[in-house]
C-alpha positions in Angstrom: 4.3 25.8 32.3 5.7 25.4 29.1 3.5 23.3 26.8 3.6 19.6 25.9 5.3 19.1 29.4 3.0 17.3 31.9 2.8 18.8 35.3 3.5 16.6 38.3 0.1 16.6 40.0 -1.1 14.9 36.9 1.3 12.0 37.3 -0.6 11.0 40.6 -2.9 9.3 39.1 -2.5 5.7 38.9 -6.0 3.9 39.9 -8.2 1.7 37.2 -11.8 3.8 37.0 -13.2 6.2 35.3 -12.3 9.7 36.9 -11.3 12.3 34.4 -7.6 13.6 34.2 -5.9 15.3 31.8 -4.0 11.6 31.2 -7.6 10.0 30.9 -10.3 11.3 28.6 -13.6 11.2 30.0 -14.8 7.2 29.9 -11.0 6.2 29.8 -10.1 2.7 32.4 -7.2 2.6 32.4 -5.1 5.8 32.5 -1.7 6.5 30.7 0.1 6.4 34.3 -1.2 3.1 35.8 0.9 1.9 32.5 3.8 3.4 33.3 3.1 6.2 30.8 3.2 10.1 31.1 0.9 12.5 29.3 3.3 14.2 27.4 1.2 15.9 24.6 -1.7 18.4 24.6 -4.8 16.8 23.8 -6.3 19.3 21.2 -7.6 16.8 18.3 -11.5 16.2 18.9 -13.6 13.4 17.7 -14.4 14.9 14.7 -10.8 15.6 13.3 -9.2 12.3 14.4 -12.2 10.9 12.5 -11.0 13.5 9.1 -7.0 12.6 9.9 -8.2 8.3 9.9 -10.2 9.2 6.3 -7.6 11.0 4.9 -4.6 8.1 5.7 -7.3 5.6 3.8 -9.7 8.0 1.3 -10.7 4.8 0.3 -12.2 5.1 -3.1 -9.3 6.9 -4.3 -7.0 4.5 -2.9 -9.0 2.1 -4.8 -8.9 4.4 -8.2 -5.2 4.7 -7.6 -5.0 0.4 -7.8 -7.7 -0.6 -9.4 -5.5 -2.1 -12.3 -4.0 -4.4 -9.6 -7.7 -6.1 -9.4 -8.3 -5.6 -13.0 -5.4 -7.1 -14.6 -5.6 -10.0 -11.7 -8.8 -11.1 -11.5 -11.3 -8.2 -13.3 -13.8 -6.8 -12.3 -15.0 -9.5 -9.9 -12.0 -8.9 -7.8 -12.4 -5.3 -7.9 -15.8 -5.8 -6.7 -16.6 -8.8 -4.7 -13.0 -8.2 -3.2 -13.9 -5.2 -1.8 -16.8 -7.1 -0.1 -14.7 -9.6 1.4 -12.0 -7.0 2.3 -15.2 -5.4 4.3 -16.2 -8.0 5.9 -12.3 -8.9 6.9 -11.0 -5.4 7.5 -14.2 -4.8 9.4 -13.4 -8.0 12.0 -10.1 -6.0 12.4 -11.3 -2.9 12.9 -13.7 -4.0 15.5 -10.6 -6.0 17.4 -8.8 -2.4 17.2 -11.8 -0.6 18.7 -12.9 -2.6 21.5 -8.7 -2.7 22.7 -8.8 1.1 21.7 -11.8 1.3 23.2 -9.5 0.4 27.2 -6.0 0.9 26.0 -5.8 4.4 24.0 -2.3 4.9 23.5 0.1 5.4 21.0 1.8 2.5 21.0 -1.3 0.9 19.8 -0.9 -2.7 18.5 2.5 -3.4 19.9 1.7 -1.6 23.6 -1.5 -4.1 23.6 0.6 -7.0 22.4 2.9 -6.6 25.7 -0.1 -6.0 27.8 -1.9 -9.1 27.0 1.2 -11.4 26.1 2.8 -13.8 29.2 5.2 -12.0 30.7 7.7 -14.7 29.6 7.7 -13.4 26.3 6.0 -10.1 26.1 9.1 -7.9 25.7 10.3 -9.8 22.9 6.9 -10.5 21.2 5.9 -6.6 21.7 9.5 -5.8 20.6 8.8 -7.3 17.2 5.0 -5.9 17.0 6.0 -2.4 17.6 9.3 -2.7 14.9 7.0 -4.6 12.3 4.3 -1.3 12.8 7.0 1.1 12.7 8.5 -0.3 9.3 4.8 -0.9 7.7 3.8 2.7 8.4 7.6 4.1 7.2 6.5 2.2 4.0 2.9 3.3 4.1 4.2 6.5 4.2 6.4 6.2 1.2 4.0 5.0 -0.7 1.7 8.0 -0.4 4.8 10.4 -1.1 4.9 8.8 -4.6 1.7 9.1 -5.8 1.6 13.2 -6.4 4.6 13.1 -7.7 3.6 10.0 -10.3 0.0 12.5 -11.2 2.1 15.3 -11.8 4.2 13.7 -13.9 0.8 11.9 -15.2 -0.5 15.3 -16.5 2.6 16.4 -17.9 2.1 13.4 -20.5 -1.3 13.6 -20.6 -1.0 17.1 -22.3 2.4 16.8 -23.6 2.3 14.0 -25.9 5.7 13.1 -26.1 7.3 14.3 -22.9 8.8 11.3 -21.2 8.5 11.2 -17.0 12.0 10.1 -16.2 12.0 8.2 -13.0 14.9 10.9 -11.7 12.4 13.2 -12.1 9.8 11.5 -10.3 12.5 10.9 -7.5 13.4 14.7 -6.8 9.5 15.2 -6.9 9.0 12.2 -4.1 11.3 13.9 -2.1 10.6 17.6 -2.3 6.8 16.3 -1.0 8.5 14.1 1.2 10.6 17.1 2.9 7.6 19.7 2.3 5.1 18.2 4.7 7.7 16.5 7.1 8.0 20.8 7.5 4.8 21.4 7.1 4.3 18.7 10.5 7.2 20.5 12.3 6.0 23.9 12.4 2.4 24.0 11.6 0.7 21.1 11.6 -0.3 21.1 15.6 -2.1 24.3 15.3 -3.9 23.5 12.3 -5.6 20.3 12.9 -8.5 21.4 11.3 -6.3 20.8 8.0 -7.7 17.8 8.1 -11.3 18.3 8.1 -10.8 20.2 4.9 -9.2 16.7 3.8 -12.3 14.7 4.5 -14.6 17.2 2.8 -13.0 17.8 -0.6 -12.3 14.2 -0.7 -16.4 12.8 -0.3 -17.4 16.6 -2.1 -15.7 15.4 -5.5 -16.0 11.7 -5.4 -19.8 12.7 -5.5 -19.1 15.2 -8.0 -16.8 12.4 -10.3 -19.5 9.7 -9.5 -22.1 12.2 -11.0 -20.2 13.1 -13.8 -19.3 9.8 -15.3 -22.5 8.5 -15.2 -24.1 11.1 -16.6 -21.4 12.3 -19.3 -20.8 8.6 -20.4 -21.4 8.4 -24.0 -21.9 4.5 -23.6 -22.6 2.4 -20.6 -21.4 -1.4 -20.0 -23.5 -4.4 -19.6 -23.6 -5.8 -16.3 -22.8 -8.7 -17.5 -18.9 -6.7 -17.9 -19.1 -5.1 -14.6 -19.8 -8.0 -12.4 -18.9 -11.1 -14.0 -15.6 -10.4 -16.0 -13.2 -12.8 -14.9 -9.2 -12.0 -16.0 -6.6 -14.3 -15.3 -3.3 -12.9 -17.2 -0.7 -14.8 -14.9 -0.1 -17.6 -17.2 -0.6 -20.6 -14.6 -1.9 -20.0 -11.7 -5.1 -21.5 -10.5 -8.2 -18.9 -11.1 -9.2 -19.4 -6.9 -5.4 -18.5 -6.2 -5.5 -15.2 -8.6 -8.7 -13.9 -7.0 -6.5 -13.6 -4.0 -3.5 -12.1 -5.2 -5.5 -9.1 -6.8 -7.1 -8.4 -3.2 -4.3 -6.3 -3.0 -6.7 -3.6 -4.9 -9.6 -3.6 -2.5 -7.1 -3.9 0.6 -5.3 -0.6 0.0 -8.1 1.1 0.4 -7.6 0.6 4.3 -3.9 1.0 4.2 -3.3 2.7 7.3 -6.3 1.8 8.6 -5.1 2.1 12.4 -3.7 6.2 12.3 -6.8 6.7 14.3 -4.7 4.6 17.5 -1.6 6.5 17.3 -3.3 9.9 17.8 -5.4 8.8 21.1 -2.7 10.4 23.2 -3.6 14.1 21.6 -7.4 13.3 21.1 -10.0 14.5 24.0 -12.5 11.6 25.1 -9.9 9.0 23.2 -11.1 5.8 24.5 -14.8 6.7 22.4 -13.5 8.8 20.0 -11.1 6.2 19.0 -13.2 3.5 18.3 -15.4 5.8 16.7 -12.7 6.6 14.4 -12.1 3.7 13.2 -15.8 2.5 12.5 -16.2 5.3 10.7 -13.5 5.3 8.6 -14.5 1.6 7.9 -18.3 2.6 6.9 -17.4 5.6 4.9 -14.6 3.7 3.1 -17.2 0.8 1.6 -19.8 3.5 0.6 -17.5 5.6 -1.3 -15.0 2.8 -3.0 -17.9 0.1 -3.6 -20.5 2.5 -5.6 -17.5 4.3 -7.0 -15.9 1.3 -8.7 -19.3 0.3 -9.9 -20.0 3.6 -11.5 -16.4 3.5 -13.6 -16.7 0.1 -14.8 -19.9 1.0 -16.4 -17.7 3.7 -17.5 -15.5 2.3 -19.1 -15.0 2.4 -22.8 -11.9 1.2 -24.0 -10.5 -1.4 -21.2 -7.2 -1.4 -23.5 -6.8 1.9 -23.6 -7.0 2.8 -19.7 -5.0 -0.3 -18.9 -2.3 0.8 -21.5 -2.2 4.2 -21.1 1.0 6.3 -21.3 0.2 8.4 -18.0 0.6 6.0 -16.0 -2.6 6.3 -14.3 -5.3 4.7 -15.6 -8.2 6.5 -13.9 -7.1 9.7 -15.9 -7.9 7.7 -19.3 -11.0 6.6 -17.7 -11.8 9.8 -16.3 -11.2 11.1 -19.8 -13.2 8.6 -21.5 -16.4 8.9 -19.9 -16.4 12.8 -20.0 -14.9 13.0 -23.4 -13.5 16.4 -21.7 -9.9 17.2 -20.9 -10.5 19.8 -18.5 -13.0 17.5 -16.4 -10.2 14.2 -16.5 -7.4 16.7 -15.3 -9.5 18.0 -12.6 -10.6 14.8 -11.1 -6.5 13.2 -11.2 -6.0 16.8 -9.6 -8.0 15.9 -6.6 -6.5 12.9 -6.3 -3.1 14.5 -6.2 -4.4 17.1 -3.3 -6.2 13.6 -1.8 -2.2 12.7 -2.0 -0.7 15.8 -0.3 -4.0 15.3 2.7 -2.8 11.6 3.1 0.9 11.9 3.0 0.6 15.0 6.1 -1.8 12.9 8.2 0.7 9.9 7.6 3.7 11.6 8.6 2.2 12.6 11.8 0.8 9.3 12.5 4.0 7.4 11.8 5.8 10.4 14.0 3.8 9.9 17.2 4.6 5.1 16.6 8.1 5.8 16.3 7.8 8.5 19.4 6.0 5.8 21.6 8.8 2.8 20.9 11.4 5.2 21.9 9.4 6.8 25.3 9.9 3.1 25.9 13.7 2.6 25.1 12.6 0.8 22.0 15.5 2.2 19.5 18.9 3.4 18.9 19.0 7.2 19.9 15.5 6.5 21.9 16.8 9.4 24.1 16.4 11.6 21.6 13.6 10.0 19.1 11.1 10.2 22.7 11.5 14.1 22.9 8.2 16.2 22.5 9.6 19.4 21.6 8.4 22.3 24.1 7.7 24.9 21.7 5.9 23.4 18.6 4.6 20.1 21.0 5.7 17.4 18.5 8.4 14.8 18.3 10.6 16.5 15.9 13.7 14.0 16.0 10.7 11.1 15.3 9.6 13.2 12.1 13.2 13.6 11.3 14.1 10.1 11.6 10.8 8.9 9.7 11.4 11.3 6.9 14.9 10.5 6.5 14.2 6.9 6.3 11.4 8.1 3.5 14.3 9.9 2.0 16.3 6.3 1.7 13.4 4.9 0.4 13.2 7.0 -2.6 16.7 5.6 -3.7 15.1 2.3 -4.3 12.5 3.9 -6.6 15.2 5.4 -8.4 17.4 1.6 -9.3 13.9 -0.3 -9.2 10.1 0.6 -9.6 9.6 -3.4 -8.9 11.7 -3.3 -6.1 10.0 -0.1 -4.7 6.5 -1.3 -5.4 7.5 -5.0 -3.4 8.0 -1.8 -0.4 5.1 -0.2 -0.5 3.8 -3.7 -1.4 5.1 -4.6 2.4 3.4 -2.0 4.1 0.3 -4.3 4.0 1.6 -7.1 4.9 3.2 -5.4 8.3 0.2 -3.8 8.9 -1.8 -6.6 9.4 0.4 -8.8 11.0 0.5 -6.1 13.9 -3.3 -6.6 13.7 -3.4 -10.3 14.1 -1.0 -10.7 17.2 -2.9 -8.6 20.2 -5.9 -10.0 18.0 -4.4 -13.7 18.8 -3.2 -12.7 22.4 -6.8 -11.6 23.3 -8.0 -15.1 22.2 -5.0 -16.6 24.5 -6.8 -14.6 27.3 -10.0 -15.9 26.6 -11.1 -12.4 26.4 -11.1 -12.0 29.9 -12.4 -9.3 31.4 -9.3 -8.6 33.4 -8.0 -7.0 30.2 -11.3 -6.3 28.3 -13.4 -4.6 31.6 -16.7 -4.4 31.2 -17.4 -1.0 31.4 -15.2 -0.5 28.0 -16.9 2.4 25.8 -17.2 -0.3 23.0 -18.4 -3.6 24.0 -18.8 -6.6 21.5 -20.6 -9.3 22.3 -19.0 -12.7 22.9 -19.5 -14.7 19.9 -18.9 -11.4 17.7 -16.0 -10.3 19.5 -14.6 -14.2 19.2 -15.1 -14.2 15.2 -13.9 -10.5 15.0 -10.8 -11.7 16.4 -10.5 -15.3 15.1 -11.1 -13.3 11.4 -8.2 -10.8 12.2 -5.7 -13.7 12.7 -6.9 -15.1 9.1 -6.5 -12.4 7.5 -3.3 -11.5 9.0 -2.2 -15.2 7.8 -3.8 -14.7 4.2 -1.9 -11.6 3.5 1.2 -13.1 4.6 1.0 -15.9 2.4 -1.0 -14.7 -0.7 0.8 -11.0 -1.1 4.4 -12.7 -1.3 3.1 -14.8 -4.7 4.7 -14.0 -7.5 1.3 -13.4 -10.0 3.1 -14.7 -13.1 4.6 -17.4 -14.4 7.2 -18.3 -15.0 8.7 -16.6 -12.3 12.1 -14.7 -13.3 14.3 -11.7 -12.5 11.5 -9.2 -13.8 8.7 -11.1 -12.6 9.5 -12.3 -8.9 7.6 -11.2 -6.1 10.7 -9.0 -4.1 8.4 -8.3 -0.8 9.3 -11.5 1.2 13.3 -9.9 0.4 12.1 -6.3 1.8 10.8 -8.3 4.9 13.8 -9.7 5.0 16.1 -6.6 5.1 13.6 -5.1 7.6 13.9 -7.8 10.2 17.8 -7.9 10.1 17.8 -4.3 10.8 15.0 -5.1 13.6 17.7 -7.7 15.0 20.5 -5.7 14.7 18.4 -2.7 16.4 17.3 -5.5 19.1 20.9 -6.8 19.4 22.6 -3.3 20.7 20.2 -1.5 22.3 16.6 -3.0 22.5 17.4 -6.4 24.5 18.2 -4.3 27.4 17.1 -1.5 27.2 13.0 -2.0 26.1 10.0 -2.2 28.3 6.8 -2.1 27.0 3.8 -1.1 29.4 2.4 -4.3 31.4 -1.2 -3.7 33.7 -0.1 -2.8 37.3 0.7 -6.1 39.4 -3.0 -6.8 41.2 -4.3 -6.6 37.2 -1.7 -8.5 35.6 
């Protein structure tokens, strides 16, 4: 049998229990077939890996190092801090919608698979239609905005060391898309049999940010007062409210669970998915706040010339911090180096996350050239055509960068906003339902109790609504050519293309999985 193919005795079953197939992992309720679904892809990622390949999409406290000027500069240091404690208690209602759905309805369609499940059926092709396009174009710009940041630190160390060399943003374009095009490859050919790639990921990432924690504190010529680190307030937007600027810079302590749901589009190649999942996910929440919450604190006590690290000519102002506190070179280029490799772990987990969404919409006729975009190929057992496509879209991307960094930073600036819309309609749908156990059975693997799983879900939908609203702001005034907020145009562009997409193909030729008929 050739591999990635699923044999025929293992589309017979179709029942709603817990027997073991190769299309249920152990604990599973609902299997991939009684959803109109095939097993198409060998399950080889355990719970452990699936676990590294969620950390190193988010590696929170560097994602948080790689934006912390976002929170300084709009809001300080309390934004940086007490935003990453409201991000946790507001990412971590999300993440426990996403597990307890993961938790019956492992698939890789994730959010826009559950979204048709749990919608009427009046309106759950069209509603799941836009769920599944909004998650495909949030993790195409997810995955974007990973492939720049290597390419920005090695740029950021060529200045750093060669005083006046200027980064020209060509250059930093041909370096976007050589990564961009080295680990689409590198997912092709080699990433299937080497998940263990990212386990490696996970441990260089918590291994130095213990080893960078360490250092600064102890190398620090001078520490701050406390009264710096947790009650500077900065409001540089020349008008708007203080309340209002606090939310705008949560865009800081949010990235640091962009991408937050990779975990869901793997749980058709993880064993035991429907635990492992969920498990995923909590974990990538709990060791997210432990690293980027006492990692912040440590660099703001740190810091020792706020001026300096804001303003510096790399680019990145962790390297000047970094430098500061050490007062060594060698040290500062080391630590911005592991956030480069951190880079290079995120972008190939990305890529193969993003691969296996865009794979899912077209197994279910959800775009143009679905016949091909749904293909597992036999002999490397990965959607090539899907890597193609996503990496070619990437490629466009880069273009943007090249006429606009504003413009390109209102993309990646998008990404959130996509993300957690998908987050906030099965999280909304569920509520329709009442949470009924016809779609939340109670022998699920994760189990929330009522009132939890009600304010877990009611949170999701605010959050979902407050990053709509507050990340389309323009953060200074007046607002002007050079100072607008371009992500409401990106949104824009990306729903025309999602009607146009809808218009000649997806109108009659979508389905998206619905419970069998005694269920639904």
């Amino acid at each position: 049998m050739d591999a990635g193919v699923a044999r025929e005795d293992d589309k017979k079953d179709v029942g709603i229990d817990n027997v073991v197939s190769p299309e249920r992992g152990e604990g599973e309720i609902i299997s991939l077939a009684a959803l109109g679904l095939e097993q198409e892809t060998r399950r080889n990622i355990s719970g452990f890996a699936i676990i590294c390949a969620a950390w190193n999409i988010c590696n929170c406290w560097a994602g948080v190092a790689a934006t912390s000027v976002i929170g300084i500069t709009q809001g300080g240091t309390v934004v940086v801090l007490y935003g990453l404690i409201v991000v946790l208690v507001l990412d971590g209602a999300t993440i426990l919608t996403l597990a307890e759905l993961a938790s019956v309805y492992p698939t890789a369609g994730g959010q826009y698979h559950w979204t048709s499940i749990l919608s009427p059926p009046s309106v759950s092709k069209g509603l799941s239609y836009v769920c599944g396009a909004t998650n495909i174009f949030g993790w195409i710009a997810t995955s974007a905005g990973i492939a720049i940041i290597p390419a920005q630190i090695t740029f950021a160390i060529a200045v750093f060391f060669g005083g006046d060399y200027e980064a020209s943003r060509w250059k930093v374009f041909l370096l976007y898309q050589a990564f961009n095009l080295l680990f689409m490859a590198n997912n092709i050919f080699y990433l299937k049999r080497s998940i263990w790639v990212h386990n490696i990921g996970l441990l260089i990432s918590l291994g130095f940010f213990i080893i960078i924690f360490i250092s600064c504190l102890a190398l620090a010529p001078t520490k701050n007062s406390s009264t710096f680190v947790w009650s500077t307030y900065v409001n540089l937007s020349n008008g708007w409210p203080d309340g209002l600027v606090f939310f705008f810079g949560l865009v800081n302590p949010t990235y640091a669970y962009s991408g937050i749901d990779g975990a869901l589009h793997l749980a058709e190649e993880c064993a035991n998915a429907a635990v492992a999942v969920p498990r995923a996910l909590m974990w990538t929440l709990l060791l997210g706040f432990l690293s980027a919450f006492p990692f912040m604190i440590a660099m703001l006590y740190c810091i020792q010339d706020l001026d300096a690290v804001l303003g510096t000519p790399t680019g990145q102002p962790m390297y000047e911090l970094w430098y500061q506190a050490t007062s060594s070179e060698a040290a500062a280029t080391v630590f911005i180096s592991i956030l480069l490799l951190g880079g290079f772990f995120a972008l190939n987990a990305a890529q193969q996350t993003a691969s296996r969404l865009t794979w899912a919409f077209a197994r279910d006729n959800g775009l143009i050239f679905s016949q091909y975009l749904s293909r597992i190929h036999l002999r490397y057992e990965v959607p090539v055509w899907s890597l193609l496509f996503n990496a070619f879209v990437v490629f466009l991307m880069g273009f943007v960068y090249l006429g606009s960094t504003t413009a390109f930073n209102a993309l990646i600036g998008s990404g959130l906003i996509l993300q957690q819309i998908t987050f906030a309609v099965p999280a909304g749908l569920l509520m329709w339902q009442k949470r009924s156990t016809t779609f939340l059975p109670k022998t699920r693997s994760f189990r929330l109790p009522g009132i939890i799983g009600w304010a877990a879900n009611i949170l999701t939908v605010l959050f979902g609504l407050m990053v709509l609203v507050f990340f389309d702001f323009p953060t200074v005034l007046p607002v002007t050519g050079s100072t607008m907020n371009y992500t409401c145009v990106v949104l824009g562009t990306m729903a025309l293309f999602a009607m146009i997409n809808w218009s000649v193909h997806a109108r009659r030729n979508y389905h998206g999985p619905r419970l069998p008929r005694s269920y639904d």
